[in-house]
PDBQT receptor file of N, H, CA, C and O in Angstrom, charges set to zero:
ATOM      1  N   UNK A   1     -73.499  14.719  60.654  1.00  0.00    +0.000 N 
ATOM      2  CA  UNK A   1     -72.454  13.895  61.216  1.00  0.00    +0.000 C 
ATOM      3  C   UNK A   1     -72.227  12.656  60.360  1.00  0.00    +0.000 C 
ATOM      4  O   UNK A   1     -71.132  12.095  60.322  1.00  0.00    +0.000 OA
ATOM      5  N   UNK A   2     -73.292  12.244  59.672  1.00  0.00    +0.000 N 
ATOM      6  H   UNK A   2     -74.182  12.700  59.703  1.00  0.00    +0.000 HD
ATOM      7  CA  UNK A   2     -73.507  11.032  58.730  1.00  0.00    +0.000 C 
ATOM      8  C   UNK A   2     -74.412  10.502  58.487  1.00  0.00    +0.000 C 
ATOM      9  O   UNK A   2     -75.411  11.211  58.612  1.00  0.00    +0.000 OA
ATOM     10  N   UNK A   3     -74.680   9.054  58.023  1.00  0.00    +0.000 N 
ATOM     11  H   UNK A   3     -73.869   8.478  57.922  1.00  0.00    +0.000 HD
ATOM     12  CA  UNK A   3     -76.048   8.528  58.007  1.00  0.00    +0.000 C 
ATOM     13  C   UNK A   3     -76.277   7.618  59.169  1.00  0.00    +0.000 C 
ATOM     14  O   UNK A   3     -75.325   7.392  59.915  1.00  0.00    +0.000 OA
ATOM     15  N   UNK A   4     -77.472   7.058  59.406  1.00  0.00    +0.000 N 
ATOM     16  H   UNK A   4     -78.245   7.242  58.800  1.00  0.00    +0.000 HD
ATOM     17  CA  UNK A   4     -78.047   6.268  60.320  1.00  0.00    +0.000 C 
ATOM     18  C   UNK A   4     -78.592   5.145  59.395  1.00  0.00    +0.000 C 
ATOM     19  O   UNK A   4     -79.011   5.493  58.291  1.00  0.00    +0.000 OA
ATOM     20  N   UNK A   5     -78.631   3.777  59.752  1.00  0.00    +0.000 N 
ATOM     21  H   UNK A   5     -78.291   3.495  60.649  1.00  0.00    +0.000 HD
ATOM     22  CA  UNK A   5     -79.241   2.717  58.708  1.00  0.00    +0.000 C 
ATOM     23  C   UNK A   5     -79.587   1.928  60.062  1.00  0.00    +0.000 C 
ATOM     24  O   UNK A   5     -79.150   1.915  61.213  1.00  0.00    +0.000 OA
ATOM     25  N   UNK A   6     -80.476   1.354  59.420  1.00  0.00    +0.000 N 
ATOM     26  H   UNK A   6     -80.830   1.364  58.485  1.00  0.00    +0.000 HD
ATOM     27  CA  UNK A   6     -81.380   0.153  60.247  1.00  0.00    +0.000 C 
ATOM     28  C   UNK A   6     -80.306  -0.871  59.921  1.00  0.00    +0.000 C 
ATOM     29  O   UNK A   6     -79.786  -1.068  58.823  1.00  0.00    +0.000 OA
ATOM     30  N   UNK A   7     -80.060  -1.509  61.113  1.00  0.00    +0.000 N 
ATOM     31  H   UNK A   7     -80.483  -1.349  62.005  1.00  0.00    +0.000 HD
ATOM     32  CA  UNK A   7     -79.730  -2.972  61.274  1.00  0.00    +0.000 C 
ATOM     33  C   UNK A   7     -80.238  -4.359  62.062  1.00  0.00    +0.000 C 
ATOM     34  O   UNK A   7     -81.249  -4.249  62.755  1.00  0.00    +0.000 OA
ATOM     35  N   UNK A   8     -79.725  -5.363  61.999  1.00  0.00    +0.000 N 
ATOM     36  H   UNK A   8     -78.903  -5.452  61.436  1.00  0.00    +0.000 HD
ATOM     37  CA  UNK A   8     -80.101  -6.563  62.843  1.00  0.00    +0.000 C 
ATOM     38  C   UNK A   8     -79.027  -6.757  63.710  1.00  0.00    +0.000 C 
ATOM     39  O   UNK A   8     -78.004  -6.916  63.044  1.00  0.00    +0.000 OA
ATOM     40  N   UNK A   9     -78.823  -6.812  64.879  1.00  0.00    +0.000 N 
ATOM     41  H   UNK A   9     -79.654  -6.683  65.420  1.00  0.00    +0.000 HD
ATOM     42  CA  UNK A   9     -77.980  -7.285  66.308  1.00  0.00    +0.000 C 
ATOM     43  C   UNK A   9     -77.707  -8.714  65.622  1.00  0.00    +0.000 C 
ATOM     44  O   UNK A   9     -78.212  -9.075  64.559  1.00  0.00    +0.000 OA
ATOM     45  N   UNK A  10     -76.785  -9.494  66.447  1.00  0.00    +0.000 N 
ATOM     46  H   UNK A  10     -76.375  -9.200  67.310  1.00  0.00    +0.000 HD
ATOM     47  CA  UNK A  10     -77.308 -11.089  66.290  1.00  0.00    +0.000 C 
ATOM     48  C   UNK A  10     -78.147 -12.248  66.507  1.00  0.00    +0.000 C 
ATOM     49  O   UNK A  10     -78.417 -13.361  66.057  1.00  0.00    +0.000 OA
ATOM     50  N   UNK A  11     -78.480 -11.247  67.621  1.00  0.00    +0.000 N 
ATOM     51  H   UNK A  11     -78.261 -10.343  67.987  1.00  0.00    +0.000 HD
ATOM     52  CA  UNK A  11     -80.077 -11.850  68.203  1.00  0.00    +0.000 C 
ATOM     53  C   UNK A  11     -81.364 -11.619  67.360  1.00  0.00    +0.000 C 
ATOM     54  O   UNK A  11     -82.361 -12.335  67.457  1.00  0.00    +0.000 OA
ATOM     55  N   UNK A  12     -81.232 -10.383  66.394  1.00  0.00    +0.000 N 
ATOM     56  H   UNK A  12     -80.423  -9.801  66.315  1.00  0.00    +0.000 HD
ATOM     57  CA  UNK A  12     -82.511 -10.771  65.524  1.00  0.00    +0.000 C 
ATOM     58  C   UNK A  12     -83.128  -9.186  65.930  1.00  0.00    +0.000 C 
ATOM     59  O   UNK A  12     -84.295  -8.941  65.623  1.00  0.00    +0.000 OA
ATOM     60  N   UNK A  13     -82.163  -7.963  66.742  1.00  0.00    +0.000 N 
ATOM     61  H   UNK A  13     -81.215  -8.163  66.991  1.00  0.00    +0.000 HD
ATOM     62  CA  UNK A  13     -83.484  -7.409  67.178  1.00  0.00    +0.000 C 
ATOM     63  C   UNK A  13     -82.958  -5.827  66.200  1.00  0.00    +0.000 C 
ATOM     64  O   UNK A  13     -81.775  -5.726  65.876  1.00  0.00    +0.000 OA
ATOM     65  N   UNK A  14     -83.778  -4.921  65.894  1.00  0.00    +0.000 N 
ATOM     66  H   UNK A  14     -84.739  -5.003  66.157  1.00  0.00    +0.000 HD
ATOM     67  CA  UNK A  14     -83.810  -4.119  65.403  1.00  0.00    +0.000 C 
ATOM     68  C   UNK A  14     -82.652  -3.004  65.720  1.00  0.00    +0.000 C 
ATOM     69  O   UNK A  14     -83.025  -2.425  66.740  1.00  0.00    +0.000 OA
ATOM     70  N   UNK A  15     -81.107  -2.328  65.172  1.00  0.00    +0.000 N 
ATOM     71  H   UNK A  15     -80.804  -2.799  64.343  1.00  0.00    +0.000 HD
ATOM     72  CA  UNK A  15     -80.786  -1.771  65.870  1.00  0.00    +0.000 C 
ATOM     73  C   UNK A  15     -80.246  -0.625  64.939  1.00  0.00    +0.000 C 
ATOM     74  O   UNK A  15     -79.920  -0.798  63.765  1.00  0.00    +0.000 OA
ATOM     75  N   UNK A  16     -80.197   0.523  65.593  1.00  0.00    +0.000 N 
ATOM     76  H   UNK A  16     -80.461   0.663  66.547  1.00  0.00    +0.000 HD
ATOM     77  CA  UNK A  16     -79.602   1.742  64.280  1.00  0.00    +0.000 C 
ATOM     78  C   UNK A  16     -77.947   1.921  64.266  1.00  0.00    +0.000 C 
ATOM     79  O   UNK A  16     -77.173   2.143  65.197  1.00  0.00    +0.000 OA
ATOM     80  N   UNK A  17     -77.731   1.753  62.962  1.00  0.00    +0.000 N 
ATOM     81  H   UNK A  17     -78.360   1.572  62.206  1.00  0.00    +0.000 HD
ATOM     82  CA  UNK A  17     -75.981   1.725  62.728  1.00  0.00    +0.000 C 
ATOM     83  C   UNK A  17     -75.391   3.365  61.864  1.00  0.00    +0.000 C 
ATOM     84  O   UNK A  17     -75.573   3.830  60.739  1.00  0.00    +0.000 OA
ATOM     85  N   UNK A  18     -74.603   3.851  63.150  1.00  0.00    +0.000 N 
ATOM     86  H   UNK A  18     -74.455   3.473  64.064  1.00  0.00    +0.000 HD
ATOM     87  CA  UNK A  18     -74.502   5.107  62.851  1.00  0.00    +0.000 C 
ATOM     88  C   UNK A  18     -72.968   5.076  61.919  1.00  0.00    +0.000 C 
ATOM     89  O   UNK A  18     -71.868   4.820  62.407  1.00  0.00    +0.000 OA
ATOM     90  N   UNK A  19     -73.227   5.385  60.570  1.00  0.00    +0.000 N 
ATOM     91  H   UNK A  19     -74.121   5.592  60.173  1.00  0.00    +0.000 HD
ATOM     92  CA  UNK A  19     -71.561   5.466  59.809  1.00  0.00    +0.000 C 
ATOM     93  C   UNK A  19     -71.163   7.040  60.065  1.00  0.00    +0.000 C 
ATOM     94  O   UNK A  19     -71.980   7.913  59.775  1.00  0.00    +0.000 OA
ATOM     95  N   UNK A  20     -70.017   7.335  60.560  1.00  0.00    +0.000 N 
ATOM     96  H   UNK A  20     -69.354   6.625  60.796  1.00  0.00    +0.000 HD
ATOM     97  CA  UNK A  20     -70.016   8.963  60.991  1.00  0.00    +0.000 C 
ATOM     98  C   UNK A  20     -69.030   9.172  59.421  1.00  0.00    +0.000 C 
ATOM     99  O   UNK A  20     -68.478   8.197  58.911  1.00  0.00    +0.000 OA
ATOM    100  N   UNK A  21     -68.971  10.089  59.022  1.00  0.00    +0.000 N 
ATOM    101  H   UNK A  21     -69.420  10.881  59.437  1.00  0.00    +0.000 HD
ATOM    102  CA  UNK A  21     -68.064  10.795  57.664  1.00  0.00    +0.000 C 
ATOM    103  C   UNK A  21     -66.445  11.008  58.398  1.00  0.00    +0.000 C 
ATOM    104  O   UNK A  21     -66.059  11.383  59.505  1.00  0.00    +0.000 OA
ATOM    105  N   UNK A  22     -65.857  10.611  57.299  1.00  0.00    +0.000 N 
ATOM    106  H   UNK A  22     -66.171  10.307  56.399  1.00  0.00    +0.000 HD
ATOM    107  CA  UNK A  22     -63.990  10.617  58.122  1.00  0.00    +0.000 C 
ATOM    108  C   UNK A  22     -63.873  12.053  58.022  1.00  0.00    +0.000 C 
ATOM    109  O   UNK A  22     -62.834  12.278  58.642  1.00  0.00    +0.000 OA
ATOM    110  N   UNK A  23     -64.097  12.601  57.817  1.00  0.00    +0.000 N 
ATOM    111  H   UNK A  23     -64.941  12.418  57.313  1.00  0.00    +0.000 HD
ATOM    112  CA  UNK A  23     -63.962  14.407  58.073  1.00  0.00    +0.000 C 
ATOM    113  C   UNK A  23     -64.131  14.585  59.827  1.00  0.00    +0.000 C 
ATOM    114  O   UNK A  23     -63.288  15.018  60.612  1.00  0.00    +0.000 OA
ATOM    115  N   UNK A  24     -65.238  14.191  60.058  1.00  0.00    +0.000 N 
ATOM    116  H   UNK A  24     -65.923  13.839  59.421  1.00  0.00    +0.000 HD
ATOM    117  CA  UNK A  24     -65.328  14.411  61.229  1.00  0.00    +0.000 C 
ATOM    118  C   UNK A  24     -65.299  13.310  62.131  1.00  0.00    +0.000 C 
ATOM    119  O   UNK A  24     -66.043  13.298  63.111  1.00  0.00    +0.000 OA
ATOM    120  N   UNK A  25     -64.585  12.478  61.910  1.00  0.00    +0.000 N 
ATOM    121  H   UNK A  25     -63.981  12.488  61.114  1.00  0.00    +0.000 HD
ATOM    122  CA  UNK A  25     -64.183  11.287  63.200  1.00  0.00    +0.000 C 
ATOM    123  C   UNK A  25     -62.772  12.067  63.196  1.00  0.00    +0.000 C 
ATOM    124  O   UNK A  25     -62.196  12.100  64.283  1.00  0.00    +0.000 OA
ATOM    125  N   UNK A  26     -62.170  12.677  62.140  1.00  0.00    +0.000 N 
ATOM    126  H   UNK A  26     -62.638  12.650  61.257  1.00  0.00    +0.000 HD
ATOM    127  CA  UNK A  26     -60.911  12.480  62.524  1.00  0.00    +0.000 C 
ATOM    128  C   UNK A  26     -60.837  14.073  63.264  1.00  0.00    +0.000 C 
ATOM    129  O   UNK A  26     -59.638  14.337  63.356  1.00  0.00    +0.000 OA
ATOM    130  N   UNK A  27     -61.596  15.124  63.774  1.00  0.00    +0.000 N 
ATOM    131  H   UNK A  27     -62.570  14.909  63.700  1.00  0.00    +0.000 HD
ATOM    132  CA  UNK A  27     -61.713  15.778  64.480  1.00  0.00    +0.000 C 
ATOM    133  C   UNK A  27     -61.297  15.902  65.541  1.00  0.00    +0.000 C 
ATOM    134  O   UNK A  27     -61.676  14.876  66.108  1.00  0.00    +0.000 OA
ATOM    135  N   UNK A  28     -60.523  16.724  66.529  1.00  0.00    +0.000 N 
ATOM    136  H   UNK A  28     -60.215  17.557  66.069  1.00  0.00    +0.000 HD
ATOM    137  CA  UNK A  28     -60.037  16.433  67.684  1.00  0.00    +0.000 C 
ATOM    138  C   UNK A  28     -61.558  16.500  68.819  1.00  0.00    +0.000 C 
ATOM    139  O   UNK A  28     -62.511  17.279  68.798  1.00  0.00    +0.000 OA
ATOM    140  N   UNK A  29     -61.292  15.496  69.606  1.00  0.00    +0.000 N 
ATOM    141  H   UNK A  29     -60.518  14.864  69.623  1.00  0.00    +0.000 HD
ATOM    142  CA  UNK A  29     -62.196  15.496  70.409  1.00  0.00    +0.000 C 
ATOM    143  C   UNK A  29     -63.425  14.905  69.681  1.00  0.00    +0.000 C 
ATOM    144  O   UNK A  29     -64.385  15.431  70.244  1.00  0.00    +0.000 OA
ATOM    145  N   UNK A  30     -63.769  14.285  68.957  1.00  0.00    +0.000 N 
ATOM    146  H   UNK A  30     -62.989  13.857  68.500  1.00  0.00    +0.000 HD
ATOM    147  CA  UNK A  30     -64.927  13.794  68.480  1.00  0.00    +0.000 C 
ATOM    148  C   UNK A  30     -65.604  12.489  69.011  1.00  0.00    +0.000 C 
ATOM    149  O   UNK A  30     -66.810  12.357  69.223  1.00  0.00    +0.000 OA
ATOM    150  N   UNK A  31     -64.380  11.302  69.235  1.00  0.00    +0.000 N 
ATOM    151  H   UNK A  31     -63.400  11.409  69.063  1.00  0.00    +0.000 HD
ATOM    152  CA  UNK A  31     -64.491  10.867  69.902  1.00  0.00    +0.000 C 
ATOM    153  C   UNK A  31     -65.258  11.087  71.654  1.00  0.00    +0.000 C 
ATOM    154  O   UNK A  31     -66.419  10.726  71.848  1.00  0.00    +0.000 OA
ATOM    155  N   UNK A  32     -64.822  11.405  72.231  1.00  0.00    +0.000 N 
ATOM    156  H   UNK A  32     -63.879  11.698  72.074  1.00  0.00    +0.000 HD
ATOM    157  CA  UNK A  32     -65.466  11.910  73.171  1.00  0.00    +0.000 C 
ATOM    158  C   UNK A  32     -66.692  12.262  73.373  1.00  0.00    +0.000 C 
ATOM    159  O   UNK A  32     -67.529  11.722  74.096  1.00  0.00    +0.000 OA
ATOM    160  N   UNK A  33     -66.804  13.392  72.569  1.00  0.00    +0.000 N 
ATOM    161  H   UNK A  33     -66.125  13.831  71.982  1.00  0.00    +0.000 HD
ATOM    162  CA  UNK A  33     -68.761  13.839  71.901  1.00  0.00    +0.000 C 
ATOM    163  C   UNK A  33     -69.419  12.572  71.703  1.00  0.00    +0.000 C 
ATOM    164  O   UNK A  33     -70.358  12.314  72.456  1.00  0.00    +0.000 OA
ATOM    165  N   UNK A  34     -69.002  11.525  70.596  1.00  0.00    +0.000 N 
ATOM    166  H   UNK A  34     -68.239  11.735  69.984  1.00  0.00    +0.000 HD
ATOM    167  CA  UNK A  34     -69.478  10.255  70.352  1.00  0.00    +0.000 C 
ATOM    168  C   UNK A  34     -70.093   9.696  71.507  1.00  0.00    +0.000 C 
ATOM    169  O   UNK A  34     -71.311   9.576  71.643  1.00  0.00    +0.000 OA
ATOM    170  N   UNK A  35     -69.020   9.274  72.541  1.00  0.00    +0.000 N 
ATOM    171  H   UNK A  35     -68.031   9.371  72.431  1.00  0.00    +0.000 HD
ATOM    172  CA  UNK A  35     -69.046   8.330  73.850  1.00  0.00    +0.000 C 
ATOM    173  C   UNK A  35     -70.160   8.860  74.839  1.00  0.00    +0.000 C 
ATOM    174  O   UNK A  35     -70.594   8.225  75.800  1.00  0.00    +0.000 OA
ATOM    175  N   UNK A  36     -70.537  10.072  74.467  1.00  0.00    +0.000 N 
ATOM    176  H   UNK A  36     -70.184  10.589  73.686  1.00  0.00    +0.000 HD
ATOM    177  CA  UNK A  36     -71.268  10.715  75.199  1.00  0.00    +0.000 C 
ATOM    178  C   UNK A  36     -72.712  10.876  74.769  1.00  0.00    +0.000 C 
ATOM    179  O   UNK A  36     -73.774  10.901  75.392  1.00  0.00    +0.000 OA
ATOM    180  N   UNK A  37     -72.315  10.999  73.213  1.00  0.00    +0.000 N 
ATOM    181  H   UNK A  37     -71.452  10.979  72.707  1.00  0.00    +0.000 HD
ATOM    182  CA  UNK A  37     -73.732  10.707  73.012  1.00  0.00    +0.000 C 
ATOM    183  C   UNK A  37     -74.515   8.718  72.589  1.00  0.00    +0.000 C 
ATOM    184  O   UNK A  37     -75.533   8.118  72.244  1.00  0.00    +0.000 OA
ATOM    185  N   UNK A  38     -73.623   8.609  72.827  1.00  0.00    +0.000 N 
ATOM    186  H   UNK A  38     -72.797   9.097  73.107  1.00  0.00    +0.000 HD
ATOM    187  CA  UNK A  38     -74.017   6.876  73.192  1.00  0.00    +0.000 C 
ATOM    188  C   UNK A  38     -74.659   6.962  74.469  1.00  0.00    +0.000 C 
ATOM    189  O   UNK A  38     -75.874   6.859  74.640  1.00  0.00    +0.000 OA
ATOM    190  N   UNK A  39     -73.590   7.201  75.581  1.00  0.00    +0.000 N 
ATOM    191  H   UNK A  39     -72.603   7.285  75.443  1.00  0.00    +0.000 HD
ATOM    192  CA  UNK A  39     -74.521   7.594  76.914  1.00  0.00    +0.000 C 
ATOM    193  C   UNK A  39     -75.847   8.056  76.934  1.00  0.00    +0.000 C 
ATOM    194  O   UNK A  39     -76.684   7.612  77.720  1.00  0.00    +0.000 OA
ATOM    195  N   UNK A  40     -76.036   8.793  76.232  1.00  0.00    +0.000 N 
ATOM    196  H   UNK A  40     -75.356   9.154  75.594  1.00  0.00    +0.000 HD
ATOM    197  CA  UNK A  40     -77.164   9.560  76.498  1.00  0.00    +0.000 C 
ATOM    198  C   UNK A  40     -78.279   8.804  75.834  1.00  0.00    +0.000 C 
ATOM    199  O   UNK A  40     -79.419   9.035  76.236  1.00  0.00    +0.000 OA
ATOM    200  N   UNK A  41     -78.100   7.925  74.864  1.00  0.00    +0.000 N 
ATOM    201  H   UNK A  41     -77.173   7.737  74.537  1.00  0.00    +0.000 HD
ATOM    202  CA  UNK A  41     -78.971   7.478  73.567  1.00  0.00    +0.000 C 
ATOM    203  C   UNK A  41     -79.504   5.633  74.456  1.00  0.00    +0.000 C 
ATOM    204  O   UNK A  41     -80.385   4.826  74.156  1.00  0.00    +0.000 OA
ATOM    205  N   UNK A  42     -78.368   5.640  75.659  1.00  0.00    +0.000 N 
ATOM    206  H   UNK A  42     -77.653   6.295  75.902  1.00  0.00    +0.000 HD
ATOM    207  CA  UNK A  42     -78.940   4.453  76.740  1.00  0.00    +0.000 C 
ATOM    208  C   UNK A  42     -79.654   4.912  77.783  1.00  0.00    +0.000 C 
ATOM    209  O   UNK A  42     -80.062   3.916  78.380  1.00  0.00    +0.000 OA
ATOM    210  N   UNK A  43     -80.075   6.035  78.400  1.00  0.00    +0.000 N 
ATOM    211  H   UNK A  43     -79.743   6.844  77.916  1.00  0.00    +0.000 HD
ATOM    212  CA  UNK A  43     -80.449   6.443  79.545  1.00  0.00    +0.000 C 
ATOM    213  C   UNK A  43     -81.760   6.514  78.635  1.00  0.00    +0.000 C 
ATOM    214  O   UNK A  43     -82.728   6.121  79.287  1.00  0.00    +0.000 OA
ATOM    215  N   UNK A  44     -82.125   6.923  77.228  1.00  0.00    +0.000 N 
ATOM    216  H   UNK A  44     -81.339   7.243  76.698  1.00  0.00    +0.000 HD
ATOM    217  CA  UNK A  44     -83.332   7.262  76.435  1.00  0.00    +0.000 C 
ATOM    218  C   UNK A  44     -84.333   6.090  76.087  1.00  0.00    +0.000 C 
ATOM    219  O   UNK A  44     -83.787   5.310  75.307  1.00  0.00    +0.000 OA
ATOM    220  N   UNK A  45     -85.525   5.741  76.388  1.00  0.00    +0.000 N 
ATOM    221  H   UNK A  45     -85.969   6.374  77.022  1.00  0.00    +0.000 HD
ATOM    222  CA  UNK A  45     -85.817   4.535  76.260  1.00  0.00    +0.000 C 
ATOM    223  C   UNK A  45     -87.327   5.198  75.375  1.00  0.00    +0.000 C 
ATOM    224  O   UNK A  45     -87.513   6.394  75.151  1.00  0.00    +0.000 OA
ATOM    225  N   UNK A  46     -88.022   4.361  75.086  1.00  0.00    +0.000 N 
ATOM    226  H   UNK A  46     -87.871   3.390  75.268  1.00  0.00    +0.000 HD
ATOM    227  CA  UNK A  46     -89.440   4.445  74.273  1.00  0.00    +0.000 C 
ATOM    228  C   UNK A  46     -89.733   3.704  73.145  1.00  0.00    +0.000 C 
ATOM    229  O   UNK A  46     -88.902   2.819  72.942  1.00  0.00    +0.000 OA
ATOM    230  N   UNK A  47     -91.109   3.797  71.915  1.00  0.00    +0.000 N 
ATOM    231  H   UNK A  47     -91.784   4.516  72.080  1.00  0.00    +0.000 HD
ATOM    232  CA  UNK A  47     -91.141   3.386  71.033  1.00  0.00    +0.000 C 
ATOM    233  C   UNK A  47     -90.019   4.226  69.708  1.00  0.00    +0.000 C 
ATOM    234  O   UNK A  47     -89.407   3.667  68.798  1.00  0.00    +0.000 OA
ATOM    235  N   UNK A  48     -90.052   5.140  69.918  1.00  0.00    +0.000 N 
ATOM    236  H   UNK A  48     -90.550   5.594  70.657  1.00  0.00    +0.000 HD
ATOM    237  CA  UNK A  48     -89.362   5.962  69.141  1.00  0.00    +0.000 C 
ATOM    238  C   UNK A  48     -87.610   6.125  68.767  1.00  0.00    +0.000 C 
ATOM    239  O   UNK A  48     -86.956   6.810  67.982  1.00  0.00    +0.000 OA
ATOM    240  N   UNK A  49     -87.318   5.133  69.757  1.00  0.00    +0.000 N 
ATOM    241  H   UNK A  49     -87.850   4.576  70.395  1.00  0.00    +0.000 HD
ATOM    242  CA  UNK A  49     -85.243   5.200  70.006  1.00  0.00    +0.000 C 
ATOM    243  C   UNK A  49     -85.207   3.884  69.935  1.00  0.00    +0.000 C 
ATOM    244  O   UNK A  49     -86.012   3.087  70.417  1.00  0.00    +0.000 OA
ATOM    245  N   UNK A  50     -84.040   3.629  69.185  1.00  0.00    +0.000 N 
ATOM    246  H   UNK A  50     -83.386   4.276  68.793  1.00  0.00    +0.000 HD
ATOM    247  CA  UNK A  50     -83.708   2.082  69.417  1.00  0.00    +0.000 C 
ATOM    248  C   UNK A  50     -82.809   1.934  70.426  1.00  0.00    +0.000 C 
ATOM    249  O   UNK A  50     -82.122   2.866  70.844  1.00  0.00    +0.000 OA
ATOM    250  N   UNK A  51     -82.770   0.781  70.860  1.00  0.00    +0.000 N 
ATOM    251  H   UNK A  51     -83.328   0.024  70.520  1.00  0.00    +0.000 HD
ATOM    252  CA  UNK A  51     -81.799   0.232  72.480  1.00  0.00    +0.000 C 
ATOM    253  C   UNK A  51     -80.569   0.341  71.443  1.00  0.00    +0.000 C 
ATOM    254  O   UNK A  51     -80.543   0.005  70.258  1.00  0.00    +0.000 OA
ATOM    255  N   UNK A  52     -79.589   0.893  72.218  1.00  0.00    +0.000 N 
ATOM    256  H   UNK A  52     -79.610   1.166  73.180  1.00  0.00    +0.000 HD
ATOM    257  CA  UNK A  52     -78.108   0.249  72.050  1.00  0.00    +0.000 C 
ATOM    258  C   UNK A  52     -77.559  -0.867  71.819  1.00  0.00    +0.000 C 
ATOM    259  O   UNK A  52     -78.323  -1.779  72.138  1.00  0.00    +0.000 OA
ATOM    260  N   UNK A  53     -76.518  -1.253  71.382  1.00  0.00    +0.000 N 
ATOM    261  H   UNK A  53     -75.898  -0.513  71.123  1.00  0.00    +0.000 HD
ATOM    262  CA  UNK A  53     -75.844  -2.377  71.061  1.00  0.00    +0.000 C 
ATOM    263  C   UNK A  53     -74.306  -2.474  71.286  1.00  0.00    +0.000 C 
ATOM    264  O   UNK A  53     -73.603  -1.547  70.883  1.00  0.00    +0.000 OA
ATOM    265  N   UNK A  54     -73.944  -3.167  71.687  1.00  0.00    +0.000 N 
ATOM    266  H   UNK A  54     -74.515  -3.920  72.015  1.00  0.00    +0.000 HD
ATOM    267  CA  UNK A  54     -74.379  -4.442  72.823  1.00  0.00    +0.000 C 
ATOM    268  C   UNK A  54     -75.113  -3.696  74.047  1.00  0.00    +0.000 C 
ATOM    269  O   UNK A  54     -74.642  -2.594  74.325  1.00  0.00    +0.000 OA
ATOM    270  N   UNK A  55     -76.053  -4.084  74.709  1.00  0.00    +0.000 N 
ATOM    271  H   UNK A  55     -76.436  -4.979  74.482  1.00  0.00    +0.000 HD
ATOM    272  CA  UNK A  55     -76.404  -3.485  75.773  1.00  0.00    +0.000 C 
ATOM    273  C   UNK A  55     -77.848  -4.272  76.523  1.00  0.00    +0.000 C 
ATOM    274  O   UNK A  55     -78.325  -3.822  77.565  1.00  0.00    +0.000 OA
TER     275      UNK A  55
């Protein structure tokens, strides 16, 4: 889907920044899939997942 890179929030805290490839953003319905898997990536908590942003 693309890469994932470590980032900083503004608060300082650790957060993963997903760049998706324009091939597939511009996909019908991709959007959607996205929004959903955001959902899912906030209900997921542990050492292993980073928290969402803003959230």
């Amino acid at each position: 889907m693309g890469q994932v890179f470590l980032g900083l929030s503004p608060g300082g805290r650790r957060v993963a920044v997903k760049a998706v490839r324009a091939d597939i953003a511009a996909e019908p319905g991709f959007r959607e899939r996205f929004r959903r898997e955001v959902e899912a990536a906030r209900r997921v908590g542990g050492f292993w997942t980073p928290p969402t942003w803003p959230g």
